[in-house]
Backbone bond lengths (Angstrom), bond angles and torsions (degrees), N, CA, C in turn:
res aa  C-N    CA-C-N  psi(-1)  N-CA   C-N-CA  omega(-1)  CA-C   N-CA-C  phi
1 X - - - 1.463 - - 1.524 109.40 -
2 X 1.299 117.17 130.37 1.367 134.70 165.52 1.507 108.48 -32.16
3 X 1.691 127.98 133.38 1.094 117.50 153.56 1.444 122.70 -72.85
4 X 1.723 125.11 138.37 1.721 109.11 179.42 1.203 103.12 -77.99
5 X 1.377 107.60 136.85 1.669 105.20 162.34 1.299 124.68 -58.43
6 X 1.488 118.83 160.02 0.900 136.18 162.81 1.720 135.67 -145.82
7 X 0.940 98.66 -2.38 1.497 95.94 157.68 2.116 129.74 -125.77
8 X 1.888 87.81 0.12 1.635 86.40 165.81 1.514 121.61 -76.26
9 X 1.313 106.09 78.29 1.745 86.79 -177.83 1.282 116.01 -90.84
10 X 1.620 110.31 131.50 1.742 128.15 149.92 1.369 115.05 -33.13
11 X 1.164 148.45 -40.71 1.322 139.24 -152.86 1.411 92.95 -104.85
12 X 1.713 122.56 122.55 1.502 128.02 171.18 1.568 101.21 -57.24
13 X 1.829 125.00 136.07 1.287 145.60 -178.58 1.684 99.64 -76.61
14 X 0.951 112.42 98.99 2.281 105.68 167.10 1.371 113.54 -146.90
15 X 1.282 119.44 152.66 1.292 95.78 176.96 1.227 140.79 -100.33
16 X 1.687 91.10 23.80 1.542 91.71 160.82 1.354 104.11 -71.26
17 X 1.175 128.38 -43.58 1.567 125.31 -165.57 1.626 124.43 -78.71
18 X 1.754 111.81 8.82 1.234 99.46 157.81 1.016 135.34 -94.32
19 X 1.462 110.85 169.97 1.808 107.88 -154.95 1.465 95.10 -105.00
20 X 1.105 120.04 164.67 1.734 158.75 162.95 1.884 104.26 -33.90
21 X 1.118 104.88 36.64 1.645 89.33 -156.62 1.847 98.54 -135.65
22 X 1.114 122.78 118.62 1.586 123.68 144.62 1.340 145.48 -58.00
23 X 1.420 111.93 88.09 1.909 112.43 -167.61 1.737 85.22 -80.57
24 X 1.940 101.50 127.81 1.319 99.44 175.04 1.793 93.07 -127.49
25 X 1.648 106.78 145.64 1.168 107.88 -157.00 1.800 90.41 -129.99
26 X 1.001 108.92 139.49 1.925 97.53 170.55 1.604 92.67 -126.04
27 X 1.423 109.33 132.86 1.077 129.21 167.75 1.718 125.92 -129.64
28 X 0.940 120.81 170.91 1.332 147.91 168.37 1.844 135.62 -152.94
29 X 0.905 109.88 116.39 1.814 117.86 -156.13 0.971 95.68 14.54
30 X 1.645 97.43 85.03 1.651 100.76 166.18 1.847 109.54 -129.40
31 X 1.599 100.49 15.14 1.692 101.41 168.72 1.136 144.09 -1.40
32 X 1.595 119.33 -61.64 1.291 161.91 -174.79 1.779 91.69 -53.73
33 X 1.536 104.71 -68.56 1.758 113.72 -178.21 1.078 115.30 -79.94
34 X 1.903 131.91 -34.06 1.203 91.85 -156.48 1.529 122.82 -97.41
35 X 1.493 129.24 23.76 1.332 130.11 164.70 1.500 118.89 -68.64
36 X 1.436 107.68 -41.85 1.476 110.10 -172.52 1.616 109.68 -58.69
37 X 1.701 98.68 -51.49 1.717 112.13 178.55 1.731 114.73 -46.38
38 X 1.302 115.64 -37.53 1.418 119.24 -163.64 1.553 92.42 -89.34
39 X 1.380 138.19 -66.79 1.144 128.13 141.88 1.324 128.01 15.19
40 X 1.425 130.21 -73.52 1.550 145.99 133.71 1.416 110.33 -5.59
41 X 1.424 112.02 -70.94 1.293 105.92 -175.37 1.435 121.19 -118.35
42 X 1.202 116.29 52.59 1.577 142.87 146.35 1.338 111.88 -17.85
43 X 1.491 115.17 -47.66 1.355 118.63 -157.01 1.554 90.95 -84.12
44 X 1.352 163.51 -10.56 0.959 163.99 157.38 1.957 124.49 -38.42
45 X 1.162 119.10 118.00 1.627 102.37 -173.84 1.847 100.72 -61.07
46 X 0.987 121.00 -12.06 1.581 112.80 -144.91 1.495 93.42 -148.24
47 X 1.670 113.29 97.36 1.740 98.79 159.63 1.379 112.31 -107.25
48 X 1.445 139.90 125.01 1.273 149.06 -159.82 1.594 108.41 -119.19
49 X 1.184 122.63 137.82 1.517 129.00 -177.75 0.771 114.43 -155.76
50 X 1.714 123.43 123.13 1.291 135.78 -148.99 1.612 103.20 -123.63
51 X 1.685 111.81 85.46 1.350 122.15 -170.71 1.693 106.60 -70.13
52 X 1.505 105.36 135.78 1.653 98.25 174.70 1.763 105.72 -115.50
53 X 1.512 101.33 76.55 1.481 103.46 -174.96 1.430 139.39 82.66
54 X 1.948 112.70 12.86 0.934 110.42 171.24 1.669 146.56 -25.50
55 X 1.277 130.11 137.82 1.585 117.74 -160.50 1.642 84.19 -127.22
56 X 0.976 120.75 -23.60 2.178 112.62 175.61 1.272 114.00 -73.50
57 X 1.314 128.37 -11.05 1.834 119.07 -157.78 1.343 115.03 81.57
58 X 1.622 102.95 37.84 1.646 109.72 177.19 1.618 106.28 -52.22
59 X 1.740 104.20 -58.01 1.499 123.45 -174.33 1.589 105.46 -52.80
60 X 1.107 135.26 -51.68 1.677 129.38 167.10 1.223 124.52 -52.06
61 X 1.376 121.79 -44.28 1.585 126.77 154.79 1.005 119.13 -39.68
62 X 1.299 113.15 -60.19 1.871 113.24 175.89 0.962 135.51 -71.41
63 X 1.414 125.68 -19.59 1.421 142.54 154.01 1.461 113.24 -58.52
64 X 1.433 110.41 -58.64 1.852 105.58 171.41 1.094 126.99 -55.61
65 X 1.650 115.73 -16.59 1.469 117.57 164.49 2.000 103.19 -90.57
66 X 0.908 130.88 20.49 1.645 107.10 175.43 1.227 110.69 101.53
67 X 1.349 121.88 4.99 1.549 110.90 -174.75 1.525 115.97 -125.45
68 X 1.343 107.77 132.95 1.312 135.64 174.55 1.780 105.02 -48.56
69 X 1.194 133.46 123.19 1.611 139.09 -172.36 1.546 110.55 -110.64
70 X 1.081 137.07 122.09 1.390 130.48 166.50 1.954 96.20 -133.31
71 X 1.376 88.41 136.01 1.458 110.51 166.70 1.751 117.22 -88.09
72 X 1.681 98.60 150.24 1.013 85.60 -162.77 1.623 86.46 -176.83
73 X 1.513 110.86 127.17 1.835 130.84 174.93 1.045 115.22 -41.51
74 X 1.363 155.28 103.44 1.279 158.16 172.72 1.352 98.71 -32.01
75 X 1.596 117.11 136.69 1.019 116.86 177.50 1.500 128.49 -141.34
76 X 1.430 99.56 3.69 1.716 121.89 162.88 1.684 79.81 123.94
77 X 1.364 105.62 150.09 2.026 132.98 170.38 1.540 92.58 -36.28
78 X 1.087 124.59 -71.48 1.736 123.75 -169.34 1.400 113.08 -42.08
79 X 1.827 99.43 -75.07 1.565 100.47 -164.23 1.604 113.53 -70.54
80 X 1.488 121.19 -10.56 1.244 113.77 -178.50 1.673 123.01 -98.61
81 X 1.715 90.91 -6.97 1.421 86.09 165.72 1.813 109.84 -98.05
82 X 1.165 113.36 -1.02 1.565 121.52 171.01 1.931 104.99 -79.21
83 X 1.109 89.92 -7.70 1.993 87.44 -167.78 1.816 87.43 -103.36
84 X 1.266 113.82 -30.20 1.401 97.75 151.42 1.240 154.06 -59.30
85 X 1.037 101.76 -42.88 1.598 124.80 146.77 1.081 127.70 -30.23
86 X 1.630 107.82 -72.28 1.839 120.44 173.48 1.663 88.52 -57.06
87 X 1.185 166.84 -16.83 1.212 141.38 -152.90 1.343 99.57 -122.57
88 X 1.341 137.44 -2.80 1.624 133.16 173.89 1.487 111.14 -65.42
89 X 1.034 114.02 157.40 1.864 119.90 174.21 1.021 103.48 -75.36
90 X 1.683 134.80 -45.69 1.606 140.45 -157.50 1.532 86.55 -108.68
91 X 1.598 83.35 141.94 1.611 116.73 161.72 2.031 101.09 -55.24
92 X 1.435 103.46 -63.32 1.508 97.61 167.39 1.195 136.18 -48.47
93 X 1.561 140.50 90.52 1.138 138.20 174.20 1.540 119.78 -101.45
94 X 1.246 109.08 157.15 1.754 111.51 -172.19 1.741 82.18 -137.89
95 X 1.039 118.86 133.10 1.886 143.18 159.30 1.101 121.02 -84.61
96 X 1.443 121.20 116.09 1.527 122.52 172.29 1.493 102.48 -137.23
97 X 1.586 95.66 149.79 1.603 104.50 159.00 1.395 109.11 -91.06
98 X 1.462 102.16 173.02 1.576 113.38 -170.43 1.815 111.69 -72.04
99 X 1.259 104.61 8.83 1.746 88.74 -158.21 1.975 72.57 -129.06
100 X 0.920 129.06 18.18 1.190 102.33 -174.04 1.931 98.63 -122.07
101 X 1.559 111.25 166.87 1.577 118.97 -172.25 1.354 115.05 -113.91
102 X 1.472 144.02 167.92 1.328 106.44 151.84 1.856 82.56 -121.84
103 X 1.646 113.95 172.20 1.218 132.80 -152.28 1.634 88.49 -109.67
104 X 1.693 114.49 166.42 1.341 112.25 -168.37 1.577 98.56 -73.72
105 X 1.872 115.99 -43.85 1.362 117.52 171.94 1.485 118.80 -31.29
106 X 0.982 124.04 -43.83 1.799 133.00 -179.43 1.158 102.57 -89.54
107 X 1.103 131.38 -46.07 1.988 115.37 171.93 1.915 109.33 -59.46
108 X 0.991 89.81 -47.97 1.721 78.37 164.06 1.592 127.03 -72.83
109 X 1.126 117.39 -28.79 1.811 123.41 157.41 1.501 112.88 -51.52
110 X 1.612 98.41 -43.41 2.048 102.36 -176.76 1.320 95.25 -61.59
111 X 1.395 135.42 -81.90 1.326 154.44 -133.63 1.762 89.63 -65.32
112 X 1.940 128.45 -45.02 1.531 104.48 -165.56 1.933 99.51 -80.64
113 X 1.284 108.57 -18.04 1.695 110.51 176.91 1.293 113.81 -61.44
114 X 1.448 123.42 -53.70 1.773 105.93 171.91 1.762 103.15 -92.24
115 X 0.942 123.42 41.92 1.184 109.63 146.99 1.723 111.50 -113.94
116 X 1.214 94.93 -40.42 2.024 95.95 173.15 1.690 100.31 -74.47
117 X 1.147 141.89 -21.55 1.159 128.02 -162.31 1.388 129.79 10.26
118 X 1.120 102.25 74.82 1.427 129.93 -160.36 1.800 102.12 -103.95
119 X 1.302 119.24 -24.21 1.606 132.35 167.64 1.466 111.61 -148.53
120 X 1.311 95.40 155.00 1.294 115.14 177.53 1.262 132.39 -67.36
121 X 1.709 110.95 -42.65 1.281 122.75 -178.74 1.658 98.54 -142.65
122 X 1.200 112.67 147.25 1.479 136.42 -150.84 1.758 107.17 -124.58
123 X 1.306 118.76 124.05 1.589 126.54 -161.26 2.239 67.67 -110.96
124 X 1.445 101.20 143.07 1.503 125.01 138.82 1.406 129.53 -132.35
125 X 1.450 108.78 177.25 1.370 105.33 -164.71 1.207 105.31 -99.94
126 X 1.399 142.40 96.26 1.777 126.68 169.51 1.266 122.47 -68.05
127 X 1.434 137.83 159.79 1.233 144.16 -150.59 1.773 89.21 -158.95
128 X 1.472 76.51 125.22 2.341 98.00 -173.03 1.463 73.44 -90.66
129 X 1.317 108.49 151.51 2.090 127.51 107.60 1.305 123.10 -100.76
130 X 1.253 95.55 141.80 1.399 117.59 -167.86 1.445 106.18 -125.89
131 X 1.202 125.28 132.60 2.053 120.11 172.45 1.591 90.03 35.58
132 X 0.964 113.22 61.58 1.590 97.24 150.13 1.499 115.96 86.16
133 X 1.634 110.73 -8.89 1.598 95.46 -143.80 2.030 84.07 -130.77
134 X 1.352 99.11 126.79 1.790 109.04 168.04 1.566 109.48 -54.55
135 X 1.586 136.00 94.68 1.346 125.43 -164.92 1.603 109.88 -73.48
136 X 1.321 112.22 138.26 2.094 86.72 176.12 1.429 93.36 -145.34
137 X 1.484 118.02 43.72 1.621 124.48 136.16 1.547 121.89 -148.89
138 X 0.885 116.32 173.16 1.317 124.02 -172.29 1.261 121.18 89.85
139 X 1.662 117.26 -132.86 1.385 130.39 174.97 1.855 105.09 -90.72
140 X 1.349 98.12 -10.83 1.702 109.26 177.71 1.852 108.30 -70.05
141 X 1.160 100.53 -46.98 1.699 115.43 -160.80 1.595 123.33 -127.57
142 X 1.168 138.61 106.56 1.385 140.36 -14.05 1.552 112.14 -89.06
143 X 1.292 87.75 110.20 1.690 93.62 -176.35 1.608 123.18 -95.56
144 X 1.745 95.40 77.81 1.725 95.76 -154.82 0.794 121.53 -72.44
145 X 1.455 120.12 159.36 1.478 120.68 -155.46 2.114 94.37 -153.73
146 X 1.464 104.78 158.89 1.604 118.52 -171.19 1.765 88.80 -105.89
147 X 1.028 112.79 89.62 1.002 99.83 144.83 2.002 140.80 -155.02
148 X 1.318 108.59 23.22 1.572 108.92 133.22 1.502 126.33 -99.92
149 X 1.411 115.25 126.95 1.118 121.65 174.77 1.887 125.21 -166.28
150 X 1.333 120.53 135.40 1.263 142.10 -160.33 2.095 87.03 -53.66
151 X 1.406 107.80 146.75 1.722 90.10 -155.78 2.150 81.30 -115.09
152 X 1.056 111.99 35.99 1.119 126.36 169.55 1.892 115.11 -85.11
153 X 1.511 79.98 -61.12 1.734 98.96 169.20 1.454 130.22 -101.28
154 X 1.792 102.85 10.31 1.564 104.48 -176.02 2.001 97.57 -131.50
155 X 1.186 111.06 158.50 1.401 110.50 138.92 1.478 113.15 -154.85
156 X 1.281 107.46 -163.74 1.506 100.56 -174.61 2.223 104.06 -118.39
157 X 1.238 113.87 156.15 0.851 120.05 -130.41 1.943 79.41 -105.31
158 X 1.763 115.58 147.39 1.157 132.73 173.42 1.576 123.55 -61.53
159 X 1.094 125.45 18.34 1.719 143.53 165.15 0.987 117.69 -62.07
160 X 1.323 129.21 112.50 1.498 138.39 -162.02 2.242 96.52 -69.15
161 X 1.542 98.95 -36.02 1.703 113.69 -171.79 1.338 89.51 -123.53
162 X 1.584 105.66 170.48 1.484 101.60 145.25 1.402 104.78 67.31
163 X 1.494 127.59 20.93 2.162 121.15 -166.53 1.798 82.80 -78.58
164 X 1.205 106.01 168.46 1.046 144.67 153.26 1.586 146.76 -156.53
165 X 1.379 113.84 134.60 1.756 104.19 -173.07 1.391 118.11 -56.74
166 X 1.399 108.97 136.30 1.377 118.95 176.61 1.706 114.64 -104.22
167 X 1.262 124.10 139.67 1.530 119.00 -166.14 1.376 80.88 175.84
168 X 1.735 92.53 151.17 1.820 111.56 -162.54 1.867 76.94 -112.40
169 X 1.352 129.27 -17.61 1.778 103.44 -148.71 1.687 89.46 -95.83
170 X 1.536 126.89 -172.67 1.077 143.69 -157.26 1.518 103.35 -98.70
171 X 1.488 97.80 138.73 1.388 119.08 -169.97 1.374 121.87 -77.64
172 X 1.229 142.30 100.38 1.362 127.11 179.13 1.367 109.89 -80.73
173 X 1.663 141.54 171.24 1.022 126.63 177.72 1.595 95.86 -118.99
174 X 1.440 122.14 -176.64 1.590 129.30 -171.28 1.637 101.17 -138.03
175 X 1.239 104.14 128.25 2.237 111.59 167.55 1.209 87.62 -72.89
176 X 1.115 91.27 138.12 1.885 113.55 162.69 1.569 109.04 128.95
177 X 1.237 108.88 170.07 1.349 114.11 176.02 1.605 95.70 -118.35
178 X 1.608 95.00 161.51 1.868 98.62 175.67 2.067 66.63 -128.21
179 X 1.532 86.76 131.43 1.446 92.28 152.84 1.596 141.93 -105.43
180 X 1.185 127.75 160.00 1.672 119.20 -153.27 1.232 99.29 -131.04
181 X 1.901 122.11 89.15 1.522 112.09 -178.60 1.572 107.50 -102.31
182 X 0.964 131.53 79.69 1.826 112.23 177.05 1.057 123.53 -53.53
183 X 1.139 130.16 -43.60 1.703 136.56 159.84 0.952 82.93 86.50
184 X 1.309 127.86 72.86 2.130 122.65 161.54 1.337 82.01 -138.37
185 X 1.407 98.73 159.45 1.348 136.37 -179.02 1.501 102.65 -76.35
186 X 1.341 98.36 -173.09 1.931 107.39 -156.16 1.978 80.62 -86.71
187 X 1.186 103.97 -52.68 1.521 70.58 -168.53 1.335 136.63 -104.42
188 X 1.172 108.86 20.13 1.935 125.07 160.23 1.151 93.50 -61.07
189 X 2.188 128.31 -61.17 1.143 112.40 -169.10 1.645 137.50 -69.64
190 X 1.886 88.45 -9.86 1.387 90.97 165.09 1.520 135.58 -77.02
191 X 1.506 105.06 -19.18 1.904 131.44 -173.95 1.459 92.25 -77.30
192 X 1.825 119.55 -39.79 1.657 98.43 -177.80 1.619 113.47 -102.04
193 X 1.290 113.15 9.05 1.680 110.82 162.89 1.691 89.71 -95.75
194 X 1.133 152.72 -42.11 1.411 124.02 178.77 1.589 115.62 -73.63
195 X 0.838 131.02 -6.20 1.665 144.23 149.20 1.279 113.03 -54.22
196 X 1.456 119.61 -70.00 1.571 121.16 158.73 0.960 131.19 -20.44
197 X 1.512 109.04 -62.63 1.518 121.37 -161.64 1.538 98.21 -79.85
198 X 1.385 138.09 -39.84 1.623 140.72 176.20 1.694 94.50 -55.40
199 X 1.302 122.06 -61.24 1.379 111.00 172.95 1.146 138.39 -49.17
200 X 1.302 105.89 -35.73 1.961 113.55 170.80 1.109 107.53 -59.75
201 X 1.779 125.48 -46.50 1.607 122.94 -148.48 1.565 89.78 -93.78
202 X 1.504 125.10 4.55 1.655 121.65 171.97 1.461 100.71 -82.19
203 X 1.415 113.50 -42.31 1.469 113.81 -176.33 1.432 129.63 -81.65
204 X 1.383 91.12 -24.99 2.098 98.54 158.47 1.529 90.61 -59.36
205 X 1.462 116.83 -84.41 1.557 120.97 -140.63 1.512 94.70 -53.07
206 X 1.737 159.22 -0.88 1.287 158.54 -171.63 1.719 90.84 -113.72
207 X 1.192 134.59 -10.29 1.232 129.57 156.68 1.091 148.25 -103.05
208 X 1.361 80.01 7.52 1.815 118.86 168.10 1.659 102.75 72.14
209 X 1.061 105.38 22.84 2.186 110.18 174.19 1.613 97.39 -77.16
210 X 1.186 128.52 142.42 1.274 162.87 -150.52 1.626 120.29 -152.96
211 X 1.354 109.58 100.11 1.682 133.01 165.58 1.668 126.16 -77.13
212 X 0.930 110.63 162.24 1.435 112.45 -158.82 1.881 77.15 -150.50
213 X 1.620 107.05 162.05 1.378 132.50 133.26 1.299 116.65 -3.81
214 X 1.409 113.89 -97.05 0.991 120.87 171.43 1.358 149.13 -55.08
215 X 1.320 110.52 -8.43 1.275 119.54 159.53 1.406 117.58 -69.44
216 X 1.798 112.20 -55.15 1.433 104.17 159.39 1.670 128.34 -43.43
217 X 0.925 127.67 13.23 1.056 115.12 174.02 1.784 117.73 -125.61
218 X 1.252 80.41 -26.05 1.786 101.94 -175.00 1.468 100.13 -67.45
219 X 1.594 126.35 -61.09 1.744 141.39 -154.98 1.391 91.50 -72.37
220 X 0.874 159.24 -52.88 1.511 144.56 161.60 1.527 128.51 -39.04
221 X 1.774 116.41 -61.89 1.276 122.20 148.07 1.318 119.57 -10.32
222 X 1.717 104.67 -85.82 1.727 117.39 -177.25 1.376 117.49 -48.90
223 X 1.366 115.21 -56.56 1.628 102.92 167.68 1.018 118.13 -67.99
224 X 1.413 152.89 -23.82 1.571 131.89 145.79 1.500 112.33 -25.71
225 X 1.489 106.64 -54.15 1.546 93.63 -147.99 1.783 96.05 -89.38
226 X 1.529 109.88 -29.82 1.314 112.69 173.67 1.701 112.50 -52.25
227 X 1.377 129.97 -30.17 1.523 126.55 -171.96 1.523 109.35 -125.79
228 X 0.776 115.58 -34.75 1.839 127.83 169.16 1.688 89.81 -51.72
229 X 1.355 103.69 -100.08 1.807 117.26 178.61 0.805 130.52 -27.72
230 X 1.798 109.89 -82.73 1.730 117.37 -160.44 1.720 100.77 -72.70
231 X 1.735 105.99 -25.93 1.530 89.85 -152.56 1.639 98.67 -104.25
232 X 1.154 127.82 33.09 1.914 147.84 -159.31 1.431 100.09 44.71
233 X 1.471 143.12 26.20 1.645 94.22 -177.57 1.159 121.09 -59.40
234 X 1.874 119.32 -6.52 1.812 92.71 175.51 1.380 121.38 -59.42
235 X 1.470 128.55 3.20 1.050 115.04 -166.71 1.636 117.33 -123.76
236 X 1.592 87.45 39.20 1.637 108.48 150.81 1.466 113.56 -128.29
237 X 1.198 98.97 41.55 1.241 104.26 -173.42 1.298 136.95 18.85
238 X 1.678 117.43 -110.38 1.922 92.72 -160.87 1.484 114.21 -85.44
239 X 1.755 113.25 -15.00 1.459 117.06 -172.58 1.692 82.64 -91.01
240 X 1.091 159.05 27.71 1.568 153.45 151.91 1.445 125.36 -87.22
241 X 1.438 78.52 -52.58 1.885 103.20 161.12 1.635 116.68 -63.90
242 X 1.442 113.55 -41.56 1.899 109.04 -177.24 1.463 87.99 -77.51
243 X 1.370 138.25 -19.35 1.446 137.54 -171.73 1.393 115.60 -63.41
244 X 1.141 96.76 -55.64 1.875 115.23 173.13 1.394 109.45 -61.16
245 X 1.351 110.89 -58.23 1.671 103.80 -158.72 1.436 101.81 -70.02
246 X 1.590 132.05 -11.58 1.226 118.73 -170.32 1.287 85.69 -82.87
247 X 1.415 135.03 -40.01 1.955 142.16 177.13 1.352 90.20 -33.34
248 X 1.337 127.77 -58.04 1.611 114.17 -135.69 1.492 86.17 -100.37
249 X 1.566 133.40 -25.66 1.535 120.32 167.88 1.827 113.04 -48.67
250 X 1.430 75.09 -42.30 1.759 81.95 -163.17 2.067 97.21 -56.49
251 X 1.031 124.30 -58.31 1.270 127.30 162.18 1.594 117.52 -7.05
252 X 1.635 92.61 -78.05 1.443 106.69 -166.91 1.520 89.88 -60.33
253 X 1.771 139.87 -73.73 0.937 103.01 -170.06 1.521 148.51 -49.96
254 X 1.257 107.40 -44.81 1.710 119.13 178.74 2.024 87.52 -38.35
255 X 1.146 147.23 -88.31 1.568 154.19 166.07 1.639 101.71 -4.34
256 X 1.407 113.27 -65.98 0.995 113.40 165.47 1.737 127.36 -37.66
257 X 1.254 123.07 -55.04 0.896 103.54 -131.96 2.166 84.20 -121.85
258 X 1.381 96.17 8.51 1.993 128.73 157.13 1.540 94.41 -63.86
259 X 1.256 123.50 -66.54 1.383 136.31 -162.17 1.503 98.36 -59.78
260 X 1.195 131.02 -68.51 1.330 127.75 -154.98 1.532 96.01 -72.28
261 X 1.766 134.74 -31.95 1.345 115.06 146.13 1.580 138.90 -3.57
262 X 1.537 83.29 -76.11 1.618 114.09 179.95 1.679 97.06 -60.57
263 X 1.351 115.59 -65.79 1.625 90.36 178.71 1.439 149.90 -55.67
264 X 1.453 94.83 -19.94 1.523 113.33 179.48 1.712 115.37 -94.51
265 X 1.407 104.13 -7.30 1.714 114.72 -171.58 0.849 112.20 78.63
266 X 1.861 137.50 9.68 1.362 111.27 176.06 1.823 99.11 142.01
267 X 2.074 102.33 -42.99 1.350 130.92 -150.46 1.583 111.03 -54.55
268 X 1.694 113.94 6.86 1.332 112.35 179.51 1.461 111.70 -117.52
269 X 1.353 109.98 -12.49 1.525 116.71 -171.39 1.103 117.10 -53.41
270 X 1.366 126.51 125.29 1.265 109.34 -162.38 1.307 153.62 119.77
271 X 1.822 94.99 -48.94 1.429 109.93 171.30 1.620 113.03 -67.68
């Protein structure tokens, strides 16, 4: 499979031609990514990055590409990408992480959406790599996600993992792919999906959600068959397949590790 581009863009870079819009990025020693990403979205009047203590020269990187830096206390995925938000110049904001691109197809989707403003908040399609390989089924391919939207009618949601934008008005969707390369090895990405999953089952057990047996066994199952099956990942073959089963680990643990919550009263949350 073809890699999608991401940094040949069709549309000449000037500034007459940028748009009304704040790319806000929160990072942490994330050097390595975040030139290419800001790069990406060039066409933006306003790129903003909200460093939480970089130790590589995250903040110099991002500045040599065009972007405005504010520091700022880690404060969990939700509230710190919401403190980004409150800190953009434009009401229009678009959210990115540091490892991710957007493609020229989607810079031209951004630019006709706030000009028709036809919705408020904007669903796109992200696109994983995984081992090497552009995924385009499963939980890899289109893995949509809210994130341009007018911060009038959107914000982003208090989830330490797992945040998401919250907004009552109607969703438009965007052509293009934003692509998502982390470029980490098998087991960095495994140290921050078992990080995840300890964080999710902190925020069930503070929402008073409650596991059983059988759930551990079931939430793994269903997303197998829900993204494996119905949704083809067999047909990204073998990096689709290690894609999923780490999905359905990640499952069983977060359940897992709900339960030992419940047994201890709480006495691990945290650690």
């Amino acid at each position: 499979m073809t890699a999608p581009s991401s940094t040949s863009h069709a549309v000449a870079q000037s500034p007459a031609q940028k748009i009304p819009l704040s790319v806000a990025v929160i990072a942490r020693d994330a050097a390595a990514q975040i030139g290419p990403c800001l790069e990406s979205a060039a066409f933006a009047d306003e790129l903003l990055v909200v460093d939480s203590g970089s130790t590589d020269g995250t903040p110099d990187v991002a500045r040599r590409h065009g972007a405005r830096v504010e520091t700022r206390p880690w404060l969990g995925f939700g509230r710190q990408k919401q403190e980004a938000v409150s800190l953009a110049r434009h009401d229009w904001v678009l959210c990115l992480d540091a490892d991710e691109r957007i493609t020229p197809e989607l810079e031209r989707s951004i630019r006709e959406a706030l000009a028709s403003q036809r919705y408020h908040a904007w669903r796109l399609a992200r696109r994983n790599r995984f081992l090497g390989r552009w995924l385009a089924h499963g939980e890899g391919y289109p893995d949509w996600t809210v994130r341009l939207f007018h911060r009038a009618h959107a914000s982003w949601s208090n989830d330490e993992v797992h945040e998401a934008v919250l907004t009552t008005v109607q969703l438009g969707r965007l052509e293009g792919d934003l692509l998502h390369d982390s470029a980490e090895d098998v087991a960095t990405y495994m140290a921050k999906q078992n990080r995840y999953s300890s964080l999710h089952a902190q925020a069930l057990y503070r929402q008073g959600v409650r596991a059983g047996y059988w759930r551990l066994a079931a939430s793994p199952l269903a997303r197998f068959v829900k993204f494996y099956l119905f949704r083809l990942g067999f047909l990204d073959g073998g990096p689709g397949f290690a894609h999923i089963m780490i999905g359905c680990g990640n499952a069983f643990h977060k359940y897992l590790k709900l339960i030992e919550l419940q047994q201890s009263g709480g006495g691990k949350e945290g650690a």
